[in-house]
C-alpha positions, 0 to 999 in steps of 0.5 A, a space after each residue: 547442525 544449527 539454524 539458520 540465523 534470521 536477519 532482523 527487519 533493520 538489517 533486511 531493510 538494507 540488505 534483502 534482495 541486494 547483493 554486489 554488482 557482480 561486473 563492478 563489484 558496486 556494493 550500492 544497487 546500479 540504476 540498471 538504464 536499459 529497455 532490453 537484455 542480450 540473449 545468450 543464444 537462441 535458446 536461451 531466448 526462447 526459454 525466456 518467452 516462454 516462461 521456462 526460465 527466469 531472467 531478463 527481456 525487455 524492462 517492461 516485464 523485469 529490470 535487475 534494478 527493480 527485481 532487487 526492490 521487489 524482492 526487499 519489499 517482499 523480503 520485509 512483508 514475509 512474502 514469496 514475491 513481488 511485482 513492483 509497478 508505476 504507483 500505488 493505483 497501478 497496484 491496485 489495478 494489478 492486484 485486481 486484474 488476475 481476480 476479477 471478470 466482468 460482472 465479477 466485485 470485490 468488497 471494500 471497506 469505506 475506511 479508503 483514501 479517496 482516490 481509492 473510492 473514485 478508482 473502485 466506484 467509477 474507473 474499474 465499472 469501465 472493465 464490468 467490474 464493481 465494488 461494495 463499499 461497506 463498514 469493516 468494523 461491522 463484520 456480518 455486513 462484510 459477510 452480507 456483502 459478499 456473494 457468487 460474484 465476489 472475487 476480492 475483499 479490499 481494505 487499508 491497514 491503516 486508513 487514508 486519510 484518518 488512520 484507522 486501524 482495520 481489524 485485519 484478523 476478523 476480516 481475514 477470517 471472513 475472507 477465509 470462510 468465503 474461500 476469497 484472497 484479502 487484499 490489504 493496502 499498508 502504505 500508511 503502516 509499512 511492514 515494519 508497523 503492521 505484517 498484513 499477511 501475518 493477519 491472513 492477507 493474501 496479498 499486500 499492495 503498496 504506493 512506494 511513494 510514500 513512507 517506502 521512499 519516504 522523501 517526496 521523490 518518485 512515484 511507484 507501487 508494489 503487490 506482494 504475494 503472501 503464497 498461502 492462497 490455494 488458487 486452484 481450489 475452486 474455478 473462481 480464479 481462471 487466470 491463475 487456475 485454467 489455461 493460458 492461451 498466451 502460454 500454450 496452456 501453461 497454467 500458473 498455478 499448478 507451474 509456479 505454485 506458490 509464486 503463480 500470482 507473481 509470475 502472473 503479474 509480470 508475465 500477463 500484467 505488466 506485459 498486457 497493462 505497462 504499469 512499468 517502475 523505472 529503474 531510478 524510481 527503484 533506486 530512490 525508493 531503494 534508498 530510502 528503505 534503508 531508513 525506514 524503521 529509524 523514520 517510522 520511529 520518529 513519525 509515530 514519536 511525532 504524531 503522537 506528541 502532536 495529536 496529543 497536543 491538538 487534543 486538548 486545544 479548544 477549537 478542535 472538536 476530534 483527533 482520529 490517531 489511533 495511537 492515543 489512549 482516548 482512540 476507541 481503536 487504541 487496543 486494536 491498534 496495540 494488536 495490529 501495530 504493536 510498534 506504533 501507528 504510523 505519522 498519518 491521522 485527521 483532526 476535525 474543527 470546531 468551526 467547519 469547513 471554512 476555517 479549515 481552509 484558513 489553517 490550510 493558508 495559515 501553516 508555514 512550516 506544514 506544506 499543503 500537499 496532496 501527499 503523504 509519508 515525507 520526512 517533511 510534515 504535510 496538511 491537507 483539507 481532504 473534502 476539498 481535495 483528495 476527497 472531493 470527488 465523493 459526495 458529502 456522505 462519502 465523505 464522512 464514511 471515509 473520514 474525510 468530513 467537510 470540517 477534517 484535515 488530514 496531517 502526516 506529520 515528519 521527522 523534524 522536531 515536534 516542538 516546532 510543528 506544534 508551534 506552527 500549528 499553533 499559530 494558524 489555529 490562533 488565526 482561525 
């Protein structure tokens, strides 16, 4: 008997998760607009509640139209499962929430969208909870870093806002020896550049606003489950190991084995926290996946052909993209993202912080936005914006120097917006 064929990723990219609608036979996903399900019975219902069977109850947990895209990110991430989520902040917050206690931290790498840094740094304090930000291309400070209280690593595979590539690999085994889960973000990768969980990540966290929907619609997020975490093998993860009281003692681990992270999160996590996506989000993000290798293809095309060009011009001081030859993470990089680096990187001035702000005012066919991943290419003086939360020396740590500004460039043609850069830096 022979194997089963394995689909490739641009086939799974429109079909994994999606089957017809059986009522209508709609081959496109229904936007399924409905708070709550019909019961069968009584019996049925109370299975329901209490996590012996898996099915529909209020679209605050599950909801058909976002199960399918949960399962199309999992299915592409070569993860169990998935929970999806109101945006990529949620997921962090929900990656988090079964790990961490208070007094409990988790280690995070500097290399963070500043969001990010803001979120760990200050919000989650307010649950007990803290962060250690340190350098993940010194591995011995990772290790240094970690202690009793540690319940997470964090990073990006491709950071925000420079494009850094993370050694995924050597912080995977880190978190290996420790006996911690690896959180790693690929919003800026995508699972058709990078395969955390392929590196060792135990979980994947994504902002689906960006490349996964990839044309500036809707918000969203995602936390995939690798299912190679062994939650029960200390007592450091007693929400997935030790009873659930909400549960009548059930425990999630030892029930749902390798999918107790996902059924923690829909069961505890979007019951308790709300972080709920909403079924047309699901739909446009949906939508856009079915696109994402042809897109990812021109974005990493582009930005190569516009990173190279600003290398060479001469009021650039630096271009970050890890994709040119020059990029001290180019070898890395050919490792980690094997098919390209993805459309996001940085280039510093030589002028500083003053005359990014001219360039920013000076685009026409870049939009200054606070967003990332859109077909359409967008700029942004980071220090002044996302970043400007953090102090300066934050700041530089992150990638994000008062004289930086961040592009993610689209898929239009690379000649035109080579033009258009041209002509602000002429005004500079």
């Amino acid at each position: 008997m022979s194997e089963e064929r394995q689909l490739g990723f641009d086939t799974l990219q429109v079909h994994a998760g999606a089957r017809p609608d059986p009522a209508t036979g709609a081959r496109q996903t229904p936007i399924y607009q409905t708070t709550a399900y019909v019961f069968r019975d009584a019996d049925h219902a109370a299975a329901l509640f209490n996590l012996q069977e898996v099915g529909y109850i209020y679209s605050r947990l599950t909801n058909p139209t976002v199960a399918v895209l949960a399962e199309r990110i999992a299915t592409l991430e070569g993860g169990v499962g998935a929970v999806c989520c109101s945006s990529g902040h949620a997921a962090q917050i929900m990656a988090l929430f079964p790990l961490m206690e208070p007094g409990r931290n988790v280690v995070a790498s500097t290399r963070a969208y500043g969001g990010t840094v803001t979120q760990f740094s200050k919000t989650i304090t307010r649950f007990g909870w803290s962060a250690k930000f340190v350098d993940f291309d010194d591995i011995d400070a990772v290790k240094a870093a970690i202690d009793e209280d540690t319940r997470a690593i964090f990073c990006e595979a491709v950071a925000n806002p420079g494009g850094y590539v993370t050694d995924l690999d050597a912080i995977a085994k880190v978190a290996d020896e420790a006996g911690l889960p690896l959180i790693v973000d690929n919003t800026s990768g995508t699972p058709y550049l990078v395969r955390p969980i392929e590196h060792g990540a135990t979980l994947v966290v994504h902002s689906t606003t960006k490349y996964l929907t990839g044309n500036g619609t809707v918000t969203g997020g995602a936390i995939v489950d690798s299912g190679k975490f062994d939650w029960s093998a200390s007592d450091k993860f007693p929400s997935l190991s030790a009873p659930e009281p909400a549960y009548h003692g059930l425990k999630f681990h030892e029930t749902f084995g390798p999918l107790a992270f996902t059924f923690h999160g829909i069961a505890v996590g979007l019951r308790d926290l709300g972080m709920t996506m909403n079924p047309q989000a699901a739909h446009y993000t949906l939508m856009g996946i079915e696109t994402l290798s042809l897109r990812m293809q021109r974005h990493c095309e582009n930005a190569l052909k516009v990173a190279s060009w600003l290398e060479t011009h001469p009021k650039v001081a630096a271009v970050t993209y890890a994709g040119l030859p020059s990029s001290p993470y180019a070898e890395r990089a050919k490792r980690i993202c094997p098919r390209g680096t993805g459309g996001l990187f940085t280039f510093a001035l030589k002028d500083g912080y003053e005359a990014c702000v001219k360039l920013v005012d000076a685009v026409n066919l870049f939009s200054h936005v606070a967003n990332l991943g859109d077909t359409r290419s967008l700029i942004i003086h980071s220090a002044s914006t996302t970043h400007r939360q953090l102090t300066e020396e934050q700041q530089i740590a992150a990638g994000a120097a008062p004289n930086v500004l961040r592009v993610s460039i689209g898929i239009e043609d690379a000649d035109d917006l080579i033009a258009d850069l041209d002509q602000a830096l002429a005004k500079v």
